[in-house]
N, C-alpha and C positions, 0 to 999 in steps of 0.2 A: 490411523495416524501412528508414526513410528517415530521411536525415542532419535532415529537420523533429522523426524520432521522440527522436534521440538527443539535439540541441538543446533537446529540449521535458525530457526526464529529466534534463538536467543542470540545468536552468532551477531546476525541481522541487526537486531535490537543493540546490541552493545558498538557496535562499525556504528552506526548510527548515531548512538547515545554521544560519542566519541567526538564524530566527524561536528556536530553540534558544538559539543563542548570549544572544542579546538576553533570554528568557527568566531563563535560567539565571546570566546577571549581574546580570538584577534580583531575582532569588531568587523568580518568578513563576509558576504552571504554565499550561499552555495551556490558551486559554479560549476555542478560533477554532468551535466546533461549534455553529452556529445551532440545527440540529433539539435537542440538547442541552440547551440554554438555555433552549428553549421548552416543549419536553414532559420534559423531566429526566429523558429516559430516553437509552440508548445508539442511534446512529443504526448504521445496518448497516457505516458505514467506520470508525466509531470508535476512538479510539486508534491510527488508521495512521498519526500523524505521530510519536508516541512507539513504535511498531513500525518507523520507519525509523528512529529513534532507535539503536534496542535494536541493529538490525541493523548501524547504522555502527560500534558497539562491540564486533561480536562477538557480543553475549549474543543467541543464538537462543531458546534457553530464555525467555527473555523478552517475546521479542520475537512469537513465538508464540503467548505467555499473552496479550497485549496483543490481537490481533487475528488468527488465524491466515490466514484469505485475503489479507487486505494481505503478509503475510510473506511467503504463498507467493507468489502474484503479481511481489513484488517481486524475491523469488530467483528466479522463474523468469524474471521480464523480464533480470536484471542476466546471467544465466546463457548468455539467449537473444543479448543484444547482445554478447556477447562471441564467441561463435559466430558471429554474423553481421559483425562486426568484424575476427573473427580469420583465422578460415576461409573466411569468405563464406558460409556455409551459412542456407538461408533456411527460413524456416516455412513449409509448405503443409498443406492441408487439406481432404478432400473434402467437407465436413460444409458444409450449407448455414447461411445466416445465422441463419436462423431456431434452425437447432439447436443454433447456438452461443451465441445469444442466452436459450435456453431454458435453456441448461447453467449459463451465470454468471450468470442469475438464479436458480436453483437453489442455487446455493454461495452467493450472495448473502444470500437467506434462510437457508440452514441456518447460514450464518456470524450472522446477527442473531441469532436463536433464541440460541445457545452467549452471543454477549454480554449477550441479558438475562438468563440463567441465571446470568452469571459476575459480574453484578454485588453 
């Protein structure tokens, strides 16, 4: 991980913290999901910004319900940078691109599947 990756999560985290903010004193809910709007159905990242929500509060429980691979992702990134932060210890992986590319779209879709069920 490179000080681009930890600049770009915090970037994230603050547009976020933000978009929230703003929401939530206009008493508005979020309305940012293009695929959403158009096909009125749940896009495969859906509810990950009210799953980072959940997760700045605590409520895992929630935050889970909302989106589960945004959750995990997000606990494993925030998990990861802290390890790599702390300790120095880095990710490696012998797994080629392709196979890792094959895997998160795998999760990807079984994550969409669970959201249009759970609508």
């Amino acid at each position: 991980m490179t000080p681009g990756w930890l600049l770009g999560a915090l970037l994230y985290s603050a547009s976020v913290i933000s978009l929230y903010r703003l929401n939530s004193s206009a008493g508005t809910q979020f309305g940012l999901c293009f695929f959403h709007e158009v096909f009125e159905l749940p896009c495969p990242l859906c509810g990950g910004t009210r799953t980072f929500i959940h997760l700045l509060h605590g409520d895992l429980a929630k935050a889970f319900s909302k989106n589960p691979l945004v959750a995990f992702a997000l606990t494993l990134f925030a998990g990861w940078s802290l390890l790599w932060t702390i300790l120095g210890l880095k990710l490696e992986t012998t797994l080629t691109h392709r196979t890792v590319l094959a895997g998160l779209l795998f999760l990807l879709l079984v994550n969409w599947v669970y959201l249009l069920n759970a609508r």
